[in-house]
GUTOR-723414 format. One record per atom (N, C-alpha, C, CB): x, y negated, z. Coordinates in steps of 0.02 Angstrom, whole numbers, padded with zeros to 5 digits, always signed. Last residue first. Glycine has a CB too. Layout:
N
XYZ
...
//
This chain:
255
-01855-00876+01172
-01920-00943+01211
-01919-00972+01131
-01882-01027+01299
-01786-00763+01185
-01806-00787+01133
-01871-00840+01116
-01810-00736+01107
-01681-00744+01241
-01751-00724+01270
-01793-00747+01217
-01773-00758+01343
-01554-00755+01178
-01565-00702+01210
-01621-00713+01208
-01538-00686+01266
-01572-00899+01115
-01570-00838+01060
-01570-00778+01103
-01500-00836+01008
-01600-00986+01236
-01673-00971+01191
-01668-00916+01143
-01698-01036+01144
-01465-00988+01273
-01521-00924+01312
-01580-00910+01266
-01562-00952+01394
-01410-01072+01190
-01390-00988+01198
-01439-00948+01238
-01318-00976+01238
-01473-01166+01197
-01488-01154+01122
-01456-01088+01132
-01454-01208+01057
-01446-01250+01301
-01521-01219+01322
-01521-01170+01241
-01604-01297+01336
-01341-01343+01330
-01335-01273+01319
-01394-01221+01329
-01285-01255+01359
-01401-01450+01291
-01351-01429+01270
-01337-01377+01264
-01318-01444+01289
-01481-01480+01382
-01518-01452+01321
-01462-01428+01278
-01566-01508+01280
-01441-01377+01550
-01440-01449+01505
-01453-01424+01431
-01357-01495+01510
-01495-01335+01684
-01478-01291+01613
-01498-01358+01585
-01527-01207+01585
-01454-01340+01873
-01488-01368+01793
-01450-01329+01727
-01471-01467+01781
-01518-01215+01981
-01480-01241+01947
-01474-01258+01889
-01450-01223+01952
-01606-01157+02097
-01614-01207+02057
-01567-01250+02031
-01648-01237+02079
-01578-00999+02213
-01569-01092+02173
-01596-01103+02120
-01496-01121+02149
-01650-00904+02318
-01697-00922+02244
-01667-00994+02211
-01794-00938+02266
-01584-00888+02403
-01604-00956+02429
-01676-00959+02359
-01520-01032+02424
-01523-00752+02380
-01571-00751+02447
-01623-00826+02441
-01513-00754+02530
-01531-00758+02212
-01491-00766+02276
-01561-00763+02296
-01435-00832+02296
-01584-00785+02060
-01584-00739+02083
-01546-00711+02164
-01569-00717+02032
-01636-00945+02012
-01557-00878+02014
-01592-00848+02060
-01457-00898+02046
-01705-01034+01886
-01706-01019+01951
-01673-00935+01975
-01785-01030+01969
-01638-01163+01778
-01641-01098+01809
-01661-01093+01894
-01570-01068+01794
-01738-01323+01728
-01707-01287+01803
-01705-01190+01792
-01779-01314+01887
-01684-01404+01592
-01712-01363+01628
-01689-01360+01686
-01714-01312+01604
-01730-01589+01486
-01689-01514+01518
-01735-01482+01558
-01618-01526+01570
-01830-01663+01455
-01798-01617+01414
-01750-01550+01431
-01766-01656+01381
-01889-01727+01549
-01814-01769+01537
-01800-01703+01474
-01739-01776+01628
-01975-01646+01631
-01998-01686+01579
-01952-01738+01516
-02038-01726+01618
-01915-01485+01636
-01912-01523+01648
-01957-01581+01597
-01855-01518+01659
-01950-01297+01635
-01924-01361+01590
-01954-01414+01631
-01950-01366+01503
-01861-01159+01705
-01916-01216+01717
-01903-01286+01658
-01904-01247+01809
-01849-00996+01710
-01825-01058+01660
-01887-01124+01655
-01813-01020+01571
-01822-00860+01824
-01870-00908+01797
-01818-00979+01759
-01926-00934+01873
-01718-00783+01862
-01777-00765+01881
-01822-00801+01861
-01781-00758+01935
-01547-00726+01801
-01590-00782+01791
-01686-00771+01817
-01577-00796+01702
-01461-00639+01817
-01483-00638+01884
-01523-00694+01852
-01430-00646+01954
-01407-00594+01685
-01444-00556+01713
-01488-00563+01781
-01409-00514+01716
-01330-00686+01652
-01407-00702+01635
-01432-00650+01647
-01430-00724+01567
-01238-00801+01763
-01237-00731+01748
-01325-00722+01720
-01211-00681+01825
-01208-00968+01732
-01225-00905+01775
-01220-00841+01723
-01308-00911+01809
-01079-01100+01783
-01085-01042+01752
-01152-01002+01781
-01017-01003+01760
-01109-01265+01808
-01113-01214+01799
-01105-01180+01753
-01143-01207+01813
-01059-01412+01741
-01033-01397+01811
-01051-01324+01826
-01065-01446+01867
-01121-01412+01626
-01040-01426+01636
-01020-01429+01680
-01013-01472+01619
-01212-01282+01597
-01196-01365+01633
-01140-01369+01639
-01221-01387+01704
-01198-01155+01585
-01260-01185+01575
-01271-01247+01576
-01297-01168+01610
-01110-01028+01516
-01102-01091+01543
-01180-01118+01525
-01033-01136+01508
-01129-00867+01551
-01159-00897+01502
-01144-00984+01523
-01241-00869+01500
-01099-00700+01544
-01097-00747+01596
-01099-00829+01540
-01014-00728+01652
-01147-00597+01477
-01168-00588+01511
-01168-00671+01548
-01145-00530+01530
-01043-00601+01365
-01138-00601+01330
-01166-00585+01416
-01170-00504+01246
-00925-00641+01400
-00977-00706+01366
-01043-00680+01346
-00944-00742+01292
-00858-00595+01554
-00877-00543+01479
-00959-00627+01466
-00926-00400+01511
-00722-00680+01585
-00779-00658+01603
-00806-00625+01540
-00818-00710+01633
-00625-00766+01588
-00591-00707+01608
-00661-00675+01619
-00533-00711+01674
-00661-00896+01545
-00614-00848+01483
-00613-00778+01514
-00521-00876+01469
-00724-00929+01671
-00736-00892+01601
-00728-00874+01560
-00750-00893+01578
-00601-00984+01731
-00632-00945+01763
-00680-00873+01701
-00680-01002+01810
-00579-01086+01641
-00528-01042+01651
-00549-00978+01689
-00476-01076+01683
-00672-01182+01652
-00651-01149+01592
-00616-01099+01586
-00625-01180+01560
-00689-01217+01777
-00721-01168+01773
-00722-01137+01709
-00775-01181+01795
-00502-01217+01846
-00574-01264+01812
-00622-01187+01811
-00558-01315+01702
-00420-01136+01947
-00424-01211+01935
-00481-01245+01901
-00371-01229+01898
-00460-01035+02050
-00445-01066+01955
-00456-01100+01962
-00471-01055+01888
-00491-00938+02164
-00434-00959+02141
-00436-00975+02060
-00385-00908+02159
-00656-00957+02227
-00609-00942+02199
-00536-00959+02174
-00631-00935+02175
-00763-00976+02376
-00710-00998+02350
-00667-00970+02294
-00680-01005+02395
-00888-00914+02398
-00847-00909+02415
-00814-00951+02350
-00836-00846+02438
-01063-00895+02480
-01038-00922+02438
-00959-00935+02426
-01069-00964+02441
-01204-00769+02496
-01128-00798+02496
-01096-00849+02452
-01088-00749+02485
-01291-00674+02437
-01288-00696+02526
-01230-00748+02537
-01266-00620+02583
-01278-00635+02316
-01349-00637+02358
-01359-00668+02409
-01370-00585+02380
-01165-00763+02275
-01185-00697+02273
-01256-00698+02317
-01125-00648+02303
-01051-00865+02182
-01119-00861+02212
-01130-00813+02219
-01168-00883+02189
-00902-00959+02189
-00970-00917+02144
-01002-00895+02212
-00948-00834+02079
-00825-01100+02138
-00844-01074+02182
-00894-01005+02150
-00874-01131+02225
-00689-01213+02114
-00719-01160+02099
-00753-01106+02135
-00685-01141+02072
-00635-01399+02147
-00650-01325+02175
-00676-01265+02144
-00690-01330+02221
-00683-01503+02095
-00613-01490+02107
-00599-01432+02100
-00590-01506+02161
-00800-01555+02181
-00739-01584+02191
-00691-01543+02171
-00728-01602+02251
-00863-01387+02131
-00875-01457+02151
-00826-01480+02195
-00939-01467+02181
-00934-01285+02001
-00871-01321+02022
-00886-01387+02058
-00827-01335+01960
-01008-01119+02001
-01000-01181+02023
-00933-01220+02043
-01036-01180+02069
-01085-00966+01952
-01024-01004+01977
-01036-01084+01977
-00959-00986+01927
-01215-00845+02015
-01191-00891+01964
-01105-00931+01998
-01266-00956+01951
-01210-00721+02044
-01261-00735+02022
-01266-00798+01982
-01296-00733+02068
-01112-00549+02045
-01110-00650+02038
-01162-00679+02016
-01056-00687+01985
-01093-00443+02033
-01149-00478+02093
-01154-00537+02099
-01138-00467+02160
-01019-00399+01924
-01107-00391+01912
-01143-00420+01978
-01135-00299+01903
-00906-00410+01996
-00911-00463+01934
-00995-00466+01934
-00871-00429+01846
-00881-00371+02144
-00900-00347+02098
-00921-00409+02055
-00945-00297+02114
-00761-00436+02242
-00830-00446+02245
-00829-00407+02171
-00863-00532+02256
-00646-00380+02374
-00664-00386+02297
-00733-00377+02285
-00629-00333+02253
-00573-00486+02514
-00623-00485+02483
-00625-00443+02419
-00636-00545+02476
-00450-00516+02621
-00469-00524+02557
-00506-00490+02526
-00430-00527+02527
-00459-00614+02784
-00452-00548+02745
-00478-00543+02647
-00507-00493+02796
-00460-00711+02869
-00414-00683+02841
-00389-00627+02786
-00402-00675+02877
-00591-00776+02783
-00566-00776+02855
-00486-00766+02838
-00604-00711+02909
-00610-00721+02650
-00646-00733+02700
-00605-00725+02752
-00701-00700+02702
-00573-00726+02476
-00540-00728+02548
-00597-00763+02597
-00463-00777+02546
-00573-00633+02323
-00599-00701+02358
-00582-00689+02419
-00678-00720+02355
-00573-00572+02157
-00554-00559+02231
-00582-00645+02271
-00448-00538+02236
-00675-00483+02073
-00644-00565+02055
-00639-00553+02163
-00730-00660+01996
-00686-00351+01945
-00665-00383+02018
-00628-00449+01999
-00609-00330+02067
-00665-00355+01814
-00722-00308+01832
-00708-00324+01918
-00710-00214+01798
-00640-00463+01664
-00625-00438+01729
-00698-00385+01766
-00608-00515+01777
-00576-00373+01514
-00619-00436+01579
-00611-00392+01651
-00733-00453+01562
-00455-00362+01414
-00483-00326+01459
-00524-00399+01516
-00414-00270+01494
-00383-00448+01313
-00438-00403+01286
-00485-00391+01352
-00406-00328+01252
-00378-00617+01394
-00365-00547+01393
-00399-00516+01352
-00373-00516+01448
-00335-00768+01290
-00359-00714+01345
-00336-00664+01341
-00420-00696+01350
-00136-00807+01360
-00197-00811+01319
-00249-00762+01342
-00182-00798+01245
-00087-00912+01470
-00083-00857+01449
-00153-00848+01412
-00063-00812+01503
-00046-01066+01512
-00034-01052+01427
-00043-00956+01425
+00073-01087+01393
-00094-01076+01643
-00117-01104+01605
-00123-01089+01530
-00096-01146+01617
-00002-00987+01714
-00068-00961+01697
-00095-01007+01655
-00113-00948+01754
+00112-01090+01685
+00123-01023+01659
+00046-01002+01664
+00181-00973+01703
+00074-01192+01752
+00072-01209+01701
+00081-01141+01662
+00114-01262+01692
+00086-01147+01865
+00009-01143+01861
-00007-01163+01758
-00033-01222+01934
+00193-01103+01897
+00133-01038+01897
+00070-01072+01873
+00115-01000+01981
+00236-01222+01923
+00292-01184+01849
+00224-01110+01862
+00431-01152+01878
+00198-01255+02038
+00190-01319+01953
+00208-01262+01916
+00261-01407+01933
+00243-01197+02128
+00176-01193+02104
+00166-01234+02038
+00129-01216+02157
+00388-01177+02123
+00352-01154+02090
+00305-01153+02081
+00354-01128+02089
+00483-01340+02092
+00437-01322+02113
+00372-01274+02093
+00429-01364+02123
+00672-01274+02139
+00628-01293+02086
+00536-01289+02147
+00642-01218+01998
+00795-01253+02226
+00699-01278+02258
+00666-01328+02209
+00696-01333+02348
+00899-01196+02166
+00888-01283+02156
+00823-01314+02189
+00879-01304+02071
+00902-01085+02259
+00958-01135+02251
+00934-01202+02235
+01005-01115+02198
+00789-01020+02176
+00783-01044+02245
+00842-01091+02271
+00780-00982+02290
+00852-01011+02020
+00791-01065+02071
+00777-01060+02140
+00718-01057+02051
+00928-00941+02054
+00973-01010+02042
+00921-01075+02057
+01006-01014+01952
+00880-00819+02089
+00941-00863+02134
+00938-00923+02127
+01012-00853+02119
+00811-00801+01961
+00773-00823+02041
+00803-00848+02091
+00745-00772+02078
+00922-00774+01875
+00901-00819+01880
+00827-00839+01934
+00903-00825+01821
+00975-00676+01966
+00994-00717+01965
+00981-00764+01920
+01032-00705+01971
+00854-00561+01936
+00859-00582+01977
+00931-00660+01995
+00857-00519+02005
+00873-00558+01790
+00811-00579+01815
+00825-00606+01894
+00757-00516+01810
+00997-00490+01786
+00987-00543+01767
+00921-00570+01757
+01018-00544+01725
+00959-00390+01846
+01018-00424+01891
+01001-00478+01853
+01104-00395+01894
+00899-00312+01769
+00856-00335+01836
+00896-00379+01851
+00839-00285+01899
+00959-00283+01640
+00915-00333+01650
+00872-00333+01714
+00876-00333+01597
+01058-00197+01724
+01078-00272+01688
+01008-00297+01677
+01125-00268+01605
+00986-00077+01770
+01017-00122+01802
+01041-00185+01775
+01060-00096+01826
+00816-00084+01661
+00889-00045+01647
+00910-00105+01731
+00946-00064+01533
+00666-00019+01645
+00714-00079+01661
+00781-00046+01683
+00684-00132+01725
+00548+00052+01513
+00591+00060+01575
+00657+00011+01574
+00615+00139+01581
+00480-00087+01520
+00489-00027+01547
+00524-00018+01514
+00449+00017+01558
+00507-00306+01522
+00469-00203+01484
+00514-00157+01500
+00462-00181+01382
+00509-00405+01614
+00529-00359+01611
+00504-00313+01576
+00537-00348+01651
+00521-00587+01656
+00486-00534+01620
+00524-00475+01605
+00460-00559+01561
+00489-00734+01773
+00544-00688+01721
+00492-00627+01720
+00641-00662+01758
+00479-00878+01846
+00472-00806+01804
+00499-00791+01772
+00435-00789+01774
+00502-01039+01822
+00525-01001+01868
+00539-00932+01857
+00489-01007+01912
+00481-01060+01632
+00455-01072+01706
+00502-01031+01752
+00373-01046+01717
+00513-01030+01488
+00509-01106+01530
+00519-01077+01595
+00429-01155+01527
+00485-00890+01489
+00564-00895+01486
+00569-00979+01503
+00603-00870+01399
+00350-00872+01497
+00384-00865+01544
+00463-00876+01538
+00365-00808+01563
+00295-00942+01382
+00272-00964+01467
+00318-00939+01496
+00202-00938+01505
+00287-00860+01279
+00358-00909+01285
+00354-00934+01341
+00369-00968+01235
+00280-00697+01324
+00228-00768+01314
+00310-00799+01310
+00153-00805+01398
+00227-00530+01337
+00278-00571+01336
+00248-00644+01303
+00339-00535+01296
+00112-00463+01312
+00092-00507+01376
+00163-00553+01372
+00079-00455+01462
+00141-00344+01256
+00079-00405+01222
+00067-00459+01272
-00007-00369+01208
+00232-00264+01292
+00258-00319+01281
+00193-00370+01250
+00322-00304+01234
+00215-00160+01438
+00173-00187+01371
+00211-00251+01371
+00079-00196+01376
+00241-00096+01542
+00270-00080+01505
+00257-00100+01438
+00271-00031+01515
+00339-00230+01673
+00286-00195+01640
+00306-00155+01591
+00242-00235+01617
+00350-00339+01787
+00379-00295+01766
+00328-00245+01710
+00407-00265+01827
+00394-00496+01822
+00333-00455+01802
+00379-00402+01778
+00276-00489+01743
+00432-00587+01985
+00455-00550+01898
+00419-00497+01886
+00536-00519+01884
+00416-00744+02058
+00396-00686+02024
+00412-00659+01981
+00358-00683+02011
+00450-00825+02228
+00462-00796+02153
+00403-00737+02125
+00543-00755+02154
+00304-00846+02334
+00375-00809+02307
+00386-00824+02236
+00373-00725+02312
+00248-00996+02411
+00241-00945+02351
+00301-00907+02366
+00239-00978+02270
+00213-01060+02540
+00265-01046+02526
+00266-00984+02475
+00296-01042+02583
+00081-01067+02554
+00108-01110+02590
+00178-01115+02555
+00106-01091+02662
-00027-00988+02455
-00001-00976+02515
+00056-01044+02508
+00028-00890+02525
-00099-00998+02331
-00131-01009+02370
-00101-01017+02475
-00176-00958+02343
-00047-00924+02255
-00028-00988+02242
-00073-01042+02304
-00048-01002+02154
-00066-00793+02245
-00001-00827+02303
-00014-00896+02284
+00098-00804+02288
-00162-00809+02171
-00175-00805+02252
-00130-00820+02280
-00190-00748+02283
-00132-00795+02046
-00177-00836+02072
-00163-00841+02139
-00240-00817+02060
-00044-00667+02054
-00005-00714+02055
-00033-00786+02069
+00024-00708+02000
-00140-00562+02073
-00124-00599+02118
-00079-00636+02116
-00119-00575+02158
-00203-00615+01939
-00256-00598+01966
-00201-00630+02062
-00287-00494+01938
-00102-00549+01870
-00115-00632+01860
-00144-00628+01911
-00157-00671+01799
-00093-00398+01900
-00025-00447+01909
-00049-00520+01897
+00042-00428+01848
-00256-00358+01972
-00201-00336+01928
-00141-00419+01939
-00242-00316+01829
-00318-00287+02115
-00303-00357+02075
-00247-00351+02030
-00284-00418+02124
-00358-00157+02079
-00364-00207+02149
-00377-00258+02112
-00299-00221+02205
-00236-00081+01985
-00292-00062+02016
-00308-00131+02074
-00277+00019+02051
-00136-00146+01877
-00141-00138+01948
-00210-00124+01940
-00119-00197+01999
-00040-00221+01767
-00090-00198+01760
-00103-00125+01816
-00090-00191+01687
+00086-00273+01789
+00021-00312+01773
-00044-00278+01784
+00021-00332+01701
+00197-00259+01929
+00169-00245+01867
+00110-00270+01854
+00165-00185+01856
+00313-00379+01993
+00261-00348+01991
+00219-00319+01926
+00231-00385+02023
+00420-00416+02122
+00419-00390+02069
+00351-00363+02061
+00470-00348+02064
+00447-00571+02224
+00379-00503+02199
+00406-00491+02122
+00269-00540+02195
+00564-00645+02339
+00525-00620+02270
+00492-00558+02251
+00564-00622+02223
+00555-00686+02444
+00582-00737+02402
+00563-00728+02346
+00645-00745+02401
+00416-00641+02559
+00482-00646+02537
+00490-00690+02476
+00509-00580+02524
+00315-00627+02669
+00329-00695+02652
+00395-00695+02615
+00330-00741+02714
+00262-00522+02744
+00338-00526+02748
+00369-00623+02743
+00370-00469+02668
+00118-00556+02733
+00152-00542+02806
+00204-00560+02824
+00162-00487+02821
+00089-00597+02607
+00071-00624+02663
+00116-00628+02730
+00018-00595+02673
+00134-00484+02556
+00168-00551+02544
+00142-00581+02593
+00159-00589+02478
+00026-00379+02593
+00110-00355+02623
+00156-00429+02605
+00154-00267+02564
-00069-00413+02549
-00077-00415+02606
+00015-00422+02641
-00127-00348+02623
-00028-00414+02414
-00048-00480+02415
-00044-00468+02523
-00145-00500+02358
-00017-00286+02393
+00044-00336+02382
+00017-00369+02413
+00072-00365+02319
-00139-00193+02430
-00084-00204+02459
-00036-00244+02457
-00066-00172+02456
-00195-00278+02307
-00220-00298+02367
-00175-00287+02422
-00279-00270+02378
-00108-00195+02201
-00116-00290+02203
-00174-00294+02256
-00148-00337+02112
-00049-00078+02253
-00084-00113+02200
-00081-00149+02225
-00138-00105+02172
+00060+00004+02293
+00048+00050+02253
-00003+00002+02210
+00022+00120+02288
+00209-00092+02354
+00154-00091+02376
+00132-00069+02299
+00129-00158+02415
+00350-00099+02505
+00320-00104+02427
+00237-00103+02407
+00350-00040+02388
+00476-00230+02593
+00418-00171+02555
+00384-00168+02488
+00360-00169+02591
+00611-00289+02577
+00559-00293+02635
+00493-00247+02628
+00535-00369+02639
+00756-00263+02520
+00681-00249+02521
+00640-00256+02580
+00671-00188+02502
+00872-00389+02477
+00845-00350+02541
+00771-00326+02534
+00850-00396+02607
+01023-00422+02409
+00938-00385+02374
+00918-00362+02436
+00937-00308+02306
+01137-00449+02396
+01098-00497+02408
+01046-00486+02395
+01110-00543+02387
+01175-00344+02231
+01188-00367+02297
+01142-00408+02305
+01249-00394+02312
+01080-00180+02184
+01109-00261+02185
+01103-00299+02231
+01086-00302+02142
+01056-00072+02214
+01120-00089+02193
+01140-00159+02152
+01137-00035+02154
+00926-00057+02259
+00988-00053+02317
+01050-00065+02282
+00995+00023+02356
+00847-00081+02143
+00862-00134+02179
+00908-00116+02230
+00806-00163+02203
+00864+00049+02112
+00895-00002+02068
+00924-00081+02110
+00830-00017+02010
+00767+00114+02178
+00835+00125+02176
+00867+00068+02128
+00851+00199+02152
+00655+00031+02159
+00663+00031+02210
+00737+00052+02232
+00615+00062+02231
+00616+00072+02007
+00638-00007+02031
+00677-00028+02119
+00554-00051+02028
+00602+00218+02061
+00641+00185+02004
+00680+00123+02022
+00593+00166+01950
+00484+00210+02144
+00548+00247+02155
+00632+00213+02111
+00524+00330+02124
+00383+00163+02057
+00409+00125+02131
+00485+00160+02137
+00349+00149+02215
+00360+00239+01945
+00394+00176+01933
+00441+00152+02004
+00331+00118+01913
+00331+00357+02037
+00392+00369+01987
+00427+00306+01976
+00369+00397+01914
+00209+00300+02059
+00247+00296+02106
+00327+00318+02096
+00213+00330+02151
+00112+00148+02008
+00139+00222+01992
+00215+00221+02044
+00157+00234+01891
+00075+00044+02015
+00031+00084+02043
+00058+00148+02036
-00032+00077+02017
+00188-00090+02107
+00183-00040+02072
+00125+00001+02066
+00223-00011+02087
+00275-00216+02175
+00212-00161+02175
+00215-00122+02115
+00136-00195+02178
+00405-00282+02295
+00390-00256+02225
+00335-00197+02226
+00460-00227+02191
+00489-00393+02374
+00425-00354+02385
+00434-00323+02291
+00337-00416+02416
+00630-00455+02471
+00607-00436+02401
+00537-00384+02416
+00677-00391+02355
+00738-00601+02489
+00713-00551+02522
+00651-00525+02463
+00689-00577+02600
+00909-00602+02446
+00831-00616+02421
+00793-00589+02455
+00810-00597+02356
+01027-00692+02538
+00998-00646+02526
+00927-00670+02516
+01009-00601+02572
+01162-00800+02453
+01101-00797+02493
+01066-00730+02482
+01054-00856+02474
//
């Protein structure tokens, strides 16, 4: 069977590289490439191929960031990370669909990355189970995030981390908040959302919210003991701060 194949890169020495390599293995059809992780994500969309080679650490959306997102399309691709840092090798990936690569990649270990993506498209393993359980076991990052991408309409979105005014989970869903907006994110809980956030800024307040304590505009107490933040959006919300977690803001502001 032919693979049909996307692979990104931000360096273009790398692209060149992986790009000759791949003409010398069979059943390898490139469909394109792409310099970061917004171009990928636009150019998977389009082609819809079998498999994304991809490096981690991308300008846009780095390599988790859009491996979130395909997960979001109808028909995922494969994926093989390519990189030059082994602090990201995980036992996650020798379980799951994925495969893993450190620089510089020789022809034997692409061929044998790529046939084992054969053998899973052959058996129509199911990859969203095997991506989600793989983002599940990656540990945090040193590096936070500084863009959290999001999709309007068709087009994909990078919202600045500092415009989030707060986050929200309902039915299921992960959502954040901006002056004017409310959009949808790719994570599954909101635990997972905040591992990937800087903790002296973005602060769980409720077990259904996150906010950001820079956009906090007033701390209302309640007669029940809890509070109402009032956020910093167009609407001015009113989102509860339970006593639970009322003992991290009182050490910032020092109520």
């Amino acid at each position: 069977m032919t693979i049909r194949t996307v692979f990104a890169d931000d360096e273009k020495l790398a692209r060149e590289e992986i790009g000759y390599l791949l003409q010398q293995v069979a059943d390898v059809e490139v469909v394109g490439e792409a310099g970061n992780g917004v171009e990928a994500f636009e150019l998977i969309e389009k082609e819809r191929p079998d498999l994304v080679l991809l490096d981690i650490e991308m300008p846009g959306l780095d390599g988790f960031q859009l491996v979130r997102e395909m997960q979001t399309l109808d028909r995922p691709p494969r994926v093989v990370f390519v990189t030059a840092y082994d602090r990201y090798a995980l036992r996650a990936f020798e379980v799951s669909a994925t495969d893993y690569i450190l620089k510089p990649v020789s022809r034997d270990r692409l061929e044998q990355a790529i046939d084992k993506v054969r053998n899973t498209l052959e058996s129509q393993e199911n990859l969203s189970e095997k991506l989600s359980a793989l983002l599940s076991s990656l540990p945090a990052r040193g590096k936070r995030l500084t863009k959290i991408p999001v999709r309007r309409r068709k087009n994909l979105h990078l919202i600045d981390v500092n415009d989030v005014i707060y986050s929200y989970v309902k039915d299921g869903l992960v959502f954040i908040v901006t002056k004017d907006a409310h959009d949808l994110v790719a994570y599954r809980t909101l635990e997972e959302f905040a591992s990937e956030l800087d903790p002296d800024v973005f602060h769980r307040v409720h077990r259904s919210y996150l906010a950001n304590v820079e956009h906090i505009r007033e701390i209302i107490p309640l007669p029940s003991g809890n509070y109402e933040l009032v956020m910093n959006d167009t609407a001015q919300t009113r989102i509860p701060l339970s006593r639970q977690h009322a003992k991290q803001l009182r050490r910032i502001y020092k109520w």
